[in-house]
C-alpha positions in Angstrom: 7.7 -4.8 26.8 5.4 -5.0 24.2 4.3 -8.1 21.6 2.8 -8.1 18.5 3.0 -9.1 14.5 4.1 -7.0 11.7 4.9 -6.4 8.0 8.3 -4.6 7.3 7.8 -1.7 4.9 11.1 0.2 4.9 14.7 -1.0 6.5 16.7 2.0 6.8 20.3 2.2 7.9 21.7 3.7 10.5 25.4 4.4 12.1 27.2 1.5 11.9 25.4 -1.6 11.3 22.3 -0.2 13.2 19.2 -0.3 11.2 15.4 1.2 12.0 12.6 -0.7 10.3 9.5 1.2 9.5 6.7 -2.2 10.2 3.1 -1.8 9.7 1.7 -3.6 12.8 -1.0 -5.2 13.9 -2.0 -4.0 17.5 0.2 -0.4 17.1 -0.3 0.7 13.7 2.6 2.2 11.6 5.4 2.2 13.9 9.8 2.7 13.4 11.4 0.0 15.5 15.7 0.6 16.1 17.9 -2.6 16.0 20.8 -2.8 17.2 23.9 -4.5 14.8 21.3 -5.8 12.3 24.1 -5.6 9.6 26.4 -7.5 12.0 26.9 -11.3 10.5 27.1 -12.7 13.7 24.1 -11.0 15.3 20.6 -12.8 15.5 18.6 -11.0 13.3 20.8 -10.7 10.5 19.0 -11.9 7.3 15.8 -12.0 9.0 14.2 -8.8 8.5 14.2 -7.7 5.0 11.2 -6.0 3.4 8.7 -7.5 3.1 8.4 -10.2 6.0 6.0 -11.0 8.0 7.3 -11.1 11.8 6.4 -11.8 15.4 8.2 -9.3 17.3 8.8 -7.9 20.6 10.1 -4.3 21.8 10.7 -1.8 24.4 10.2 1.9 25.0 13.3 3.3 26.0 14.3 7.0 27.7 14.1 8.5 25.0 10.7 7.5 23.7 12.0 5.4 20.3 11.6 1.4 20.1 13.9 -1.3 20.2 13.5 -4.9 19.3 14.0 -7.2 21.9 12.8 -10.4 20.3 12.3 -12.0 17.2 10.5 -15.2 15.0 9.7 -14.6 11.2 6.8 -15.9 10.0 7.5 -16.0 6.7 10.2 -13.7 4.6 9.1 -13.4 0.7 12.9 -13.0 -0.6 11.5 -14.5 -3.7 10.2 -11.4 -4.6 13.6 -10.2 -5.9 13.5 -12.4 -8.6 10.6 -10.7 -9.7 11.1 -7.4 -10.8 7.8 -6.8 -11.7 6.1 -8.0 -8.6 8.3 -6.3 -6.3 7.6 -3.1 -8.1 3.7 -4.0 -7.1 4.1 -4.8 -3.3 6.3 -1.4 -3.7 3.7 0.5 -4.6 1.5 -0.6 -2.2 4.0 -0.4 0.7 4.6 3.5 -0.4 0.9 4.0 -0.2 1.0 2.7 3.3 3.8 5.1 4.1 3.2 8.3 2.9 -0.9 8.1 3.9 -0.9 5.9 7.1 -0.2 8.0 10.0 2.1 7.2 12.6 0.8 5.2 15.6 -2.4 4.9 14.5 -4.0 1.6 14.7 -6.2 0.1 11.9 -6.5 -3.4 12.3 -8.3 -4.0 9.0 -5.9 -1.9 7.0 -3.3 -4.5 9.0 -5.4 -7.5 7.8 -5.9 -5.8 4.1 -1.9 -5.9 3.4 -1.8 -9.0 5.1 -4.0 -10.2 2.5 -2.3 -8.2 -0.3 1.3 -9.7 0.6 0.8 -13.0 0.7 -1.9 -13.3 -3.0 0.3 -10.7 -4.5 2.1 -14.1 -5.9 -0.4 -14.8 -8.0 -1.7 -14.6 -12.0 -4.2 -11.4 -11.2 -1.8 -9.7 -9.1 -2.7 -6.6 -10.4 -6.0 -7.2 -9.4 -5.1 -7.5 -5.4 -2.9 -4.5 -6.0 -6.2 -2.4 -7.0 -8.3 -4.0 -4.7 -5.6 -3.3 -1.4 -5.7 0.4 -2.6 -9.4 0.6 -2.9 -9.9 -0.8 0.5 -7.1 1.3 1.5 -8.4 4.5 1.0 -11.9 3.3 1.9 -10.6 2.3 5.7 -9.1 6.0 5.6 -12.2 7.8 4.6 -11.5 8.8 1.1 -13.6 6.7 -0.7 -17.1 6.3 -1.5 -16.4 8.5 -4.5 -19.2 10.5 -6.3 -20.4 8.7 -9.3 -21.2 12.0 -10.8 -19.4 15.2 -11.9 -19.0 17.3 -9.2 -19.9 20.6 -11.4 -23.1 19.7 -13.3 -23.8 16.5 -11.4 -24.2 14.5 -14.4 -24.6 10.6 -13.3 -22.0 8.2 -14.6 -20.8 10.0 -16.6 -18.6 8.3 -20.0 -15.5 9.7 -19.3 -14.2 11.7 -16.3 -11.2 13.1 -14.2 -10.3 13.6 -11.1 -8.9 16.8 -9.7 -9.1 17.9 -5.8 -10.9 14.6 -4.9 -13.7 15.3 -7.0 -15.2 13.6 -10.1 -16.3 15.9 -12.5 -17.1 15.0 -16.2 -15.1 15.0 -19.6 -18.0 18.3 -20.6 -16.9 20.6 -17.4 -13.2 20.2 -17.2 -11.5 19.6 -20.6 -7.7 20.9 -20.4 -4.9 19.7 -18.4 -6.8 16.6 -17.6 -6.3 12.6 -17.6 -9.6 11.3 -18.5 -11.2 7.3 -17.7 -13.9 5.7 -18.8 -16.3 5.6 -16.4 -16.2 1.1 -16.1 -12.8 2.5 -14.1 -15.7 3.6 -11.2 -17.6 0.6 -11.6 -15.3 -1.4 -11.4 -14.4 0.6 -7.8 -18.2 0.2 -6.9 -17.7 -4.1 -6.9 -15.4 -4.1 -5.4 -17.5 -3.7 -1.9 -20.3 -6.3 -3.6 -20.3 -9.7 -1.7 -17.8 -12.5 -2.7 -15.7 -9.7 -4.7 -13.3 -11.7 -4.4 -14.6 -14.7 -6.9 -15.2 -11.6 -9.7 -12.3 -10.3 -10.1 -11.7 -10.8 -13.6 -10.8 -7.6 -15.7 -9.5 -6.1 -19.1 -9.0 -2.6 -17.7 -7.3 -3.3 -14.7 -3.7 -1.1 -15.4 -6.4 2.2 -16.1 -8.0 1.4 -12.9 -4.5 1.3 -11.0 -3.6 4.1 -13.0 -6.6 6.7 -11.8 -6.2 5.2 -8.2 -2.5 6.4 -8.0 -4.0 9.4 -9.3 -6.2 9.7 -6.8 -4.0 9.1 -4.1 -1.4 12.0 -5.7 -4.2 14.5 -5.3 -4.4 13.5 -1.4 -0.7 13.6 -0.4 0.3 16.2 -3.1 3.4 14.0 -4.5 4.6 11.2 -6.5 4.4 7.2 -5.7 7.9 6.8 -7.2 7.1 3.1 -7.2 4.3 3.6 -9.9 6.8 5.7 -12.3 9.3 2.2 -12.4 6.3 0.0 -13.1 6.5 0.9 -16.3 9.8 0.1 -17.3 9.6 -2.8 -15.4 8.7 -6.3 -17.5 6.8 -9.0 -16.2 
């Protein structure tokens, strides 16, 4: 038997009233856990594990090498977030980052503490901010990031407008067609956020172009949408 905490990214039905809950760990990484007549009203965990919350959980290994819970106590759900259109839509995006780049079974206990961290501020007036600054962190704990502050082609330095194709900077002079271009505050703005007490400086105009060339960024890596970004849009605050 095994003990840890976790986030709940995905509940996904199954059966009957089985469900398996994809929950981005602390000790095990990105793991699916099976449990048993979760859509039962009568069982014990029904209500309790919607996405997000944050849980204490136990579980087994069976025969067939999938999990099953065993044991249960929430920390804390965050079912307020469905009155919030808008802020759901965030933590989304940030949850189908997680998903689609975090592989299986592999444990990261800062990325763990990094959501942590994004989930509960996410509430908050610069809640774009936190979204841009889990990403960043993100992709920095899964070695994509440093990025080049130069153009990849002529090596220009900061240069005052770029794009981003194949993981590589390269500037508005070498690659002109096709392209979605940022000024280059977008990578500056990148670069503080490693600078001590970051967290007291956030405080940004262009914070939705900075989001916008880190989903980007992230498309180029796993070659397909974040859904989640494309409803932001028509989502109000």
């Amino acid at each position: 038997m095994y003990k840890t905490e976790g986030i709940i990214l995905r509940n996904t039905g199954v059966k009957d009233k089985d469900v398996i809950l994809t929950i981005l760990t602390k000790d095990f990484g990105k793991k699916n856990i099976y449990v048993r007549s979760y859509l039962d009203p009568k069982t014990k965990y029904f209500g309790r594990l919607e996405v997000p919350s944050h849980i204490e959980f136990m579980f087994i290994k069976r025969k067939n090498s999938t999990y099953l819970l065993t044991g249960l106590e929430q920390i804390r759900g965050f079912c307020d977030m469905f009155y919030n259109p808008y802020l759901y839509t965030l933590f989304s995006i940030g949850s189908e980052v997680t998903l689609k780049m975090l592989p299986y079974e592999e444990r990261n206990e800062l990325i763990y503490k990094w959501f942590k961290w994004f989930l509960y501020f996410l509430n908050s007036k610069k809640m774009e901010e936190y979204l841009a600054v889990y990403l960043i962190r993100f992709l920095y704990l899964s070695g994509f990031f440093p990025i080049k502050n130069r153009c990849g082609k002529c090596g220009k330095k900061n240069p005052l407008y770029f794009t981003v194709s194949g993981l590589e900077i390269f500037c508005i002079d070498c690659v002109k067609d096709g392209k979605r271009f940022y000024p280059s505050y977008v990578l500056e703005y990148i670069k503080r956020m490693f600078e001590k007490d970051f967290l007291k400086k956030i405080q940004f105009k262009g914070i939705k172009e900075v989001i916008d060339f880190l989903i980007l960024f992230i498309e180029e890596i796993v070659e397909e949408k974040i859904l989640s970004y494309r409803v932001l849009a028509t989502v109000g605050k």
